[in-house]
C-alpha positions as CSV (number, residue, x, y, z in Angstrom):
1,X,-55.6,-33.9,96.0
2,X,-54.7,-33.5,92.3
3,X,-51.8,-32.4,90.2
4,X,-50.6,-31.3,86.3
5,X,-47.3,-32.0,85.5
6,X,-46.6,-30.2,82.4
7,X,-43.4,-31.2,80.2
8,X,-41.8,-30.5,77.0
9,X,-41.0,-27.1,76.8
10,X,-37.0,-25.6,76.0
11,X,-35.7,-23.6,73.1
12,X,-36.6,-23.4,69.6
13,X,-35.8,-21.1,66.0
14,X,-38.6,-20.1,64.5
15,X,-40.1,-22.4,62.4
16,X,-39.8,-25.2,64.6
17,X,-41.8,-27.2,66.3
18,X,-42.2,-28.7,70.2
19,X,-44.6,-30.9,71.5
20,X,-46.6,-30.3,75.5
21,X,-47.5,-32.9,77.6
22,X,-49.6,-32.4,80.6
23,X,-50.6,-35.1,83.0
24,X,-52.9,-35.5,85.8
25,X,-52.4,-37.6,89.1
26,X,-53.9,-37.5,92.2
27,X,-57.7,-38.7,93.4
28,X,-60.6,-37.8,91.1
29,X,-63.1,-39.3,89.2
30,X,-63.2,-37.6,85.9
31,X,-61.5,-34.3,83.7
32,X,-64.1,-32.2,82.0
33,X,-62.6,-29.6,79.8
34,X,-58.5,-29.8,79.5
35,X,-56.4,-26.5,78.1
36,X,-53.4,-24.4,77.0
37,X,-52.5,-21.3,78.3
38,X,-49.9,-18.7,77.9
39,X,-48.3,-15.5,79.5
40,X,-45.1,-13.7,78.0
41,X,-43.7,-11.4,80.5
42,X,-45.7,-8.2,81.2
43,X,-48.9,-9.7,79.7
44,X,-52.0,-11.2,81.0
45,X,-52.5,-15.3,80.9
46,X,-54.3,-15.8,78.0
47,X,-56.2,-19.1,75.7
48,X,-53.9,-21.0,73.7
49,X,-56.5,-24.1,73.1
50,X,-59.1,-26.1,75.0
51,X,-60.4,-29.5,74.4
52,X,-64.1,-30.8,75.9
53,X,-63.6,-34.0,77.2
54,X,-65.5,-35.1,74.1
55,X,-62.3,-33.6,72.0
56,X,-64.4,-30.7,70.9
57,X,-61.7,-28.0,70.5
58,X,-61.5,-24.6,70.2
59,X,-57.8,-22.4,69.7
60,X,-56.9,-18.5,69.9
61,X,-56.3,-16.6,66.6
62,X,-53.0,-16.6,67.2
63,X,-52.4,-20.0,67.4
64,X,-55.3,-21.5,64.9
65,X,-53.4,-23.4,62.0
66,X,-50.3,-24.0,63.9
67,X,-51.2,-25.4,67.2
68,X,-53.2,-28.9,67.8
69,X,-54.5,-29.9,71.3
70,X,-55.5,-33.5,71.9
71,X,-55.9,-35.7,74.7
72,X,-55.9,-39.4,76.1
73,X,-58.4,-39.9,78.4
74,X,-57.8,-43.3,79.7
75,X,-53.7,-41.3,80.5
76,X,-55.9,-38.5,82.0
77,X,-53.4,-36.3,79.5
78,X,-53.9,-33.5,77.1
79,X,-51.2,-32.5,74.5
80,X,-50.3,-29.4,72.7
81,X,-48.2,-29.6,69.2
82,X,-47.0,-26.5,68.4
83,X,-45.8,-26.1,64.6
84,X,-44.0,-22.7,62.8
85,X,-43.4,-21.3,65.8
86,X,-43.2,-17.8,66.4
87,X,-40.5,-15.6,68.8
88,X,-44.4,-14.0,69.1
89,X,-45.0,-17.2,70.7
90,X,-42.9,-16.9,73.3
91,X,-44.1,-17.8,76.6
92,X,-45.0,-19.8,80.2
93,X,-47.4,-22.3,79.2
94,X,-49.7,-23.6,81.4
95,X,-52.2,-26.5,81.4
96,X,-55.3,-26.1,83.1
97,X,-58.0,-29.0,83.9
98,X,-61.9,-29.1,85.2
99,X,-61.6,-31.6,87.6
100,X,-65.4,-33.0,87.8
101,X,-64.9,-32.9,91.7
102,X,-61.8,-30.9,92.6
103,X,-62.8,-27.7,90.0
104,X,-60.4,-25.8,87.7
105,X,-56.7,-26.5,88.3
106,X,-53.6,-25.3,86.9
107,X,-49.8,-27.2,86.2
108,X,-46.8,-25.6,87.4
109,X,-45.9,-24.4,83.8
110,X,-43.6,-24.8,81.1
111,X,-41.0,-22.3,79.5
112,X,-41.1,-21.5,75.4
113,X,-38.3,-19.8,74.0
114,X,-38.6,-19.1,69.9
115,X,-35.1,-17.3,69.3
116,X,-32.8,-17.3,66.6
C-alpha cells in the first residue's frame, strides 16, 4: 500500500504566497511523474503542474509565472510554491503520483482560500 499526505494549505489575501508539500509513504520502489491539481467548487479537477522524475516540468496557463513545482526524490516529496495568488486560484489541491508499481495515486487534498 501507498499514500500522499498533502500539507500546507489555509488562507491567504491576494498577493500572497503558500507553499504545498506532498509526501509519499508506503511500499514501492520508485515515483515516475509527481503533480498539482486543482478543483474549485462546481468545476472539473484540472493541471496545476507536473514534474518527471527527471524534474522536467510543465504548468497550466493559469498558473505559469507564479507557481513552481519541485521535488526531492531521496524524501519521495514534490512541492508546490505558489506566488501572487489569485481569489481565481481558489481551490482543493491535490497531489497526484505514478507509482512505478502501484500506478497513479492521489493525496487526500488540501484547501486554498485567496480572500480579502
Amino acid at each position: 500500500q501507498v499514500a500522499l499526505v498533502e500539507s500546507g494549505g489555509g488562507s491567504v489575501q491576494p498577493g500572497g504566497s503558500l507553499r504545498l508539500s506532498c509526501a509519499a509513504s508506503g511500499n514501492f520502489f520508485r515515483i515516475n511523474d509527481m503533480g498539482w491539481y486543482r478543483q474549485a467548487p462546481g468545476k472539473q479537477r484540472e493541471l496545476g503542474a507536473v514534474i518527471t522524475r527527471g524534474g522536467s516540468t510543465n504548468y497550466s496557463d493559469s498558473v505559469k509565472g507564479r507557481f513552481t513545482i519541485s521535488r526531492d526524490n531521496a524524501k519521495n516529496t514534490v512541492y508546490l510554491q505558489m506566488n501572487n495568488l489569485k481569489p481565481e486560484d481558489t481551490a482543493v489541491y491535490y497531489c497526484n503520483a505514478a507509482f512505478y508499481t502501484w500506478g497513479s495515486r492521489w493525496g487526500q487534498g488540501t484547501q486554498v482560500t485567496v480572500s480579502s
